[in-house]
C-alpha positions in Angstrom: 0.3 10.6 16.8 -2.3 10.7 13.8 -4.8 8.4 12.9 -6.6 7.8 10.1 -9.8 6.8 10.6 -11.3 5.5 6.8 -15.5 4.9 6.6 -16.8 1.9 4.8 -19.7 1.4 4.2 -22.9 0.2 2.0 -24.2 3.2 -0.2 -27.5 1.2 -0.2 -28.3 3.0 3.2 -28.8 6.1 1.2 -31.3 4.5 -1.0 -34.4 3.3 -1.4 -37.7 5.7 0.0 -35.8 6.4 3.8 -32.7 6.8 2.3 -32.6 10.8 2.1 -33.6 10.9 6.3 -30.7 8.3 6.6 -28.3 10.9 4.5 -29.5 13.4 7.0 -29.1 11.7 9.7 -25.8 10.4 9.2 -24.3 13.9 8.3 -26.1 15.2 11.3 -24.0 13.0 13.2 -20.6 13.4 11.2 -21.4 17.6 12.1 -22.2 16.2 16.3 -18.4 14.7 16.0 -16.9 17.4 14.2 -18.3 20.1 17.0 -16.8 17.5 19.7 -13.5 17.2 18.4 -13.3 21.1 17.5 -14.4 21.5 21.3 -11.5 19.0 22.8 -9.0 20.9 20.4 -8.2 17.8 18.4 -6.1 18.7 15.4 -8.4 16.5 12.7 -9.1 16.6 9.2 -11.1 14.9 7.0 -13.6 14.6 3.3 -16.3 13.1 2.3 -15.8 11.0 -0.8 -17.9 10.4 -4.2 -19.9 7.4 -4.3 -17.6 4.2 -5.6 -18.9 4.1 -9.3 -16.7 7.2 -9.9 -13.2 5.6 -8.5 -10.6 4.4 -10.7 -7.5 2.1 -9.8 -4.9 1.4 -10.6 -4.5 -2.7 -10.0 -0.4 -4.7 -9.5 -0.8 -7.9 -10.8 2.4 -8.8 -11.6 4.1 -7.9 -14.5 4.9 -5.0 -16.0 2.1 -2.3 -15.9 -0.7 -2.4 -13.7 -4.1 -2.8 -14.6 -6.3 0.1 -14.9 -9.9 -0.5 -13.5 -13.2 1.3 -13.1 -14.6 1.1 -9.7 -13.3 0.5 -6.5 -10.2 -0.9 -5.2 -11.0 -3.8 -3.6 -14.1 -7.0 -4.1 -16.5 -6.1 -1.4 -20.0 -4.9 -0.3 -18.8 -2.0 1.5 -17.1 1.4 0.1 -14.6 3.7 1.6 -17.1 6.6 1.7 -14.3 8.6 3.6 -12.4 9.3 6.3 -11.1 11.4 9.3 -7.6 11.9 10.0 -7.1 12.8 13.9 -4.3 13.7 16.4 -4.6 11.2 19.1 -2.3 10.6 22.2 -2.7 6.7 21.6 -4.5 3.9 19.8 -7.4 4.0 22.7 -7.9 7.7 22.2 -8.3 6.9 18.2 -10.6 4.2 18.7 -12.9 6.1 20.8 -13.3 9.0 18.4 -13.7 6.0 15.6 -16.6 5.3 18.1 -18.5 8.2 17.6 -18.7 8.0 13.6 -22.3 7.4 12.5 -22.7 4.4 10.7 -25.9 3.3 8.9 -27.0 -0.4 8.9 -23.6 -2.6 8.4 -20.1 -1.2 8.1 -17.0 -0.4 9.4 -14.2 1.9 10.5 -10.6 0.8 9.8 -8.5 2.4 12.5 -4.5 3.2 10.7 -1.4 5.2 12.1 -0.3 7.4 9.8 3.4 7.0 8.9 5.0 10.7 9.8 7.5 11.5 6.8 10.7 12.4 9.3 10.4 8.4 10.1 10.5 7.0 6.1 
């Protein structure tokens, strides 16, 4: 089964006068995983994203046309900076991999089945 494995996080790691070793660091770590899961065989895929200032969306209030807004889609701290999607045997197996994603200072990893297309 896939997984998809989406990043949030603060882009305020990356700034400030560490915040290009962080930027190293943290794709240093992103490469570490990608090497693993080549080496296992894991079917994966994945992107980094732009930074959340250059998202638009597309907001259902009600009504008849949704809203169109700059800027993220949800009211939070954090941003989907991106995401992984991997062939896992079961949720466990997903949440280990989601394990091994470097994260600086706060954040998270939302761990999501992705819904094959034979099953809609």
């Amino acid at each position: 089964m896939q997984y998809m494995l989406m990043i949030h996080e603060s882009e305020d790691a990356y700034s400030g006068e560490d915040g290009a070793a962080v930027m190293e660091a943290t794709l240093a770590g992103h490469m570490k995983l990608i090497e693993k899961l080549e080496a296992d065989g894991v079917e994966f895929s994945g992107n980094r994203l732009r930074e959340a200032h250059t998202a638009t969306t597309l907001r259902y209030e009600g009504g008849d046309k949704p809203a169109l807004r700059d800027g993220p889609f949800a009211e939070t701290h954090e941003e989907l900076g991106g995401y992984y999607i991997v062939e896992a045997a079961d949720l466990d197996a997903a949440i280990e991999w989601a394990r091994m994603i470097p994260i600086p200072g706060k954040g998270a990893v939302e761990i999501r089945p992705v819904w094959p297309e034979e099953e809609m």
